[in-house]
C-alpha positions in Angstrom: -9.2 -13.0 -16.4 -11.9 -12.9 -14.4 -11.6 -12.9 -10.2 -14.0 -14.5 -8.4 -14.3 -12.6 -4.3 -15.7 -15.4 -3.5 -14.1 -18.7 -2.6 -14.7 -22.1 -2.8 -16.2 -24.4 -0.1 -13.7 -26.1 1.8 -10.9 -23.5 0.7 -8.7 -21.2 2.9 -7.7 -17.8 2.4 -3.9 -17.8 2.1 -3.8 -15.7 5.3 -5.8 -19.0 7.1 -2.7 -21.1 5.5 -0.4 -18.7 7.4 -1.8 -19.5 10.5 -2.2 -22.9 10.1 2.0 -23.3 9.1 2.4 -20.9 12.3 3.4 -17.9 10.2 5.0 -14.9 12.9 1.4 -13.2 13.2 3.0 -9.7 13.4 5.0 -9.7 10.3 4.0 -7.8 7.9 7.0 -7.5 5.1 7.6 -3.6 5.8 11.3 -2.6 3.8 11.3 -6.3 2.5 11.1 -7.6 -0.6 10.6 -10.8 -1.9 11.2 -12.8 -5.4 9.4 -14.8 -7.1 10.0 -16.5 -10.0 8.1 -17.8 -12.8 8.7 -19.5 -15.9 5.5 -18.6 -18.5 1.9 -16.5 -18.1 1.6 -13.3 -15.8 -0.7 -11.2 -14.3 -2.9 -8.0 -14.5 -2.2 -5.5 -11.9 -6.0 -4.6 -12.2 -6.8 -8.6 -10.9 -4.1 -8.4 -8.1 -5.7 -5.0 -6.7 -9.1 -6.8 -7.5 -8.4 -9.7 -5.5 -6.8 -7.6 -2.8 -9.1 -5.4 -2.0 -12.3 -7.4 -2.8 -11.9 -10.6 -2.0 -9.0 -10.6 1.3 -10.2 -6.9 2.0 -6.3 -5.8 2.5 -4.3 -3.1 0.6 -2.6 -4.7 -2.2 1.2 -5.5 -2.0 3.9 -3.5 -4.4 4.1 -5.6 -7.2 7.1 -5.1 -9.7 7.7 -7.6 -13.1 10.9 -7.7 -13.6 11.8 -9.7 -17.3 14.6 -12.3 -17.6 16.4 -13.4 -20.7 13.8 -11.6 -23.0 10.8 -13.4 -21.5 8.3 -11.1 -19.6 5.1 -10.9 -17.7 2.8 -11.6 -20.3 -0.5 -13.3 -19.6 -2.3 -15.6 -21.1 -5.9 -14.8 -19.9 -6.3 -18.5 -19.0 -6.7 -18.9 -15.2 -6.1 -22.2 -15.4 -2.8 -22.2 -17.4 0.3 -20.3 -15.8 -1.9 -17.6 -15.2 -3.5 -19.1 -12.1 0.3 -20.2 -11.0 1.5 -16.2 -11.0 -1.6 -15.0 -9.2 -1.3 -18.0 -7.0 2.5 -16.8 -6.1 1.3 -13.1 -5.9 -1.3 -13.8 -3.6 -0.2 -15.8 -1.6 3.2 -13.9 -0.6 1.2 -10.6 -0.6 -1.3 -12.1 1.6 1.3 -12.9 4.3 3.5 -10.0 4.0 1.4 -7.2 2.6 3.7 -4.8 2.8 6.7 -6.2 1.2 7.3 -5.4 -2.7 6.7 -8.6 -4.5 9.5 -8.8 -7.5 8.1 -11.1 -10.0 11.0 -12.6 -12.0 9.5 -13.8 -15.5 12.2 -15.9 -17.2 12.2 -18.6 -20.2 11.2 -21.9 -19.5 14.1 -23.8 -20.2 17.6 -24.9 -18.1 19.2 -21.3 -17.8 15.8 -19.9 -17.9 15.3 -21.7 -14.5 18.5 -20.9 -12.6 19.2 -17.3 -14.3 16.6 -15.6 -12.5 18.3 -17.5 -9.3 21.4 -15.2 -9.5 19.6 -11.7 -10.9 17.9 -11.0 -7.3 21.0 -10.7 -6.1 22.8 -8.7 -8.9 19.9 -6.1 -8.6 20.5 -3.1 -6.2 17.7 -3.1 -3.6 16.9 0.3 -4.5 15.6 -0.2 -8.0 13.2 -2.8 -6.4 11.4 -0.3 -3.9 
């Protein structure tokens, strides 16, 4: 997958959608960390630091896949497919709180797949996530 550091006309930078919903503007995410769940594609770590540092010019966030019923981060290449959804995800909760660790919980997407990950963030010990 390619990353494009430059945007769109008319787009915002998912810190400008931050301060447009009023995010706190001196929260960062320090000793934090925040789930996320998908259901299909992934990510490359080499296109999160990519769009990180190029494109929002910010240190990338701690990023940790975490698999889920034997499904895991696995990405298609396709930035349009669920690809573009995980990056999305990534970005835009490591734009707002860069220095949380992202856990990115990759399940199956079927009925448990969708509420199994729901219970596993808080089964996990904090510590494993950091």
């Amino acid at each position: 997958m390619h990353v494009s550091t430059r945007q769109a006309a008319g787009t915002l930078t998912p810190p400008q959608v931050a301060h447009a919903y009023d995010f706190p503007p001196n929260t960062d995410g320090a000793g934090q960390c925040i789930a996320i769940i998908e259901l299909g594609g992934g990510f490359k770590s080499k296109d999160v630091q990519h769009y990180f540092k190029n494109t929002l010019k910010m240190t990338p966030p701690k990023v940790i896949a975490i698999s889920v019923d034997g499904a895991n981060n696995s990405p298609t290449g396709d930035p349009n497919g669920p690809d573009g959804e995980v990056m999305l995800d990534i970005e835009v909760a490591g734009a707002v709180a860069p220095k949380s660790t992202l856990a990115v919980y990759f399940a199956p997407n079927t009925d448990q797949g969708s509420t199994t990950p729901l219970r596993q963030p808080f089964m996990t010990r904090a510590t494993t996530l950091q």
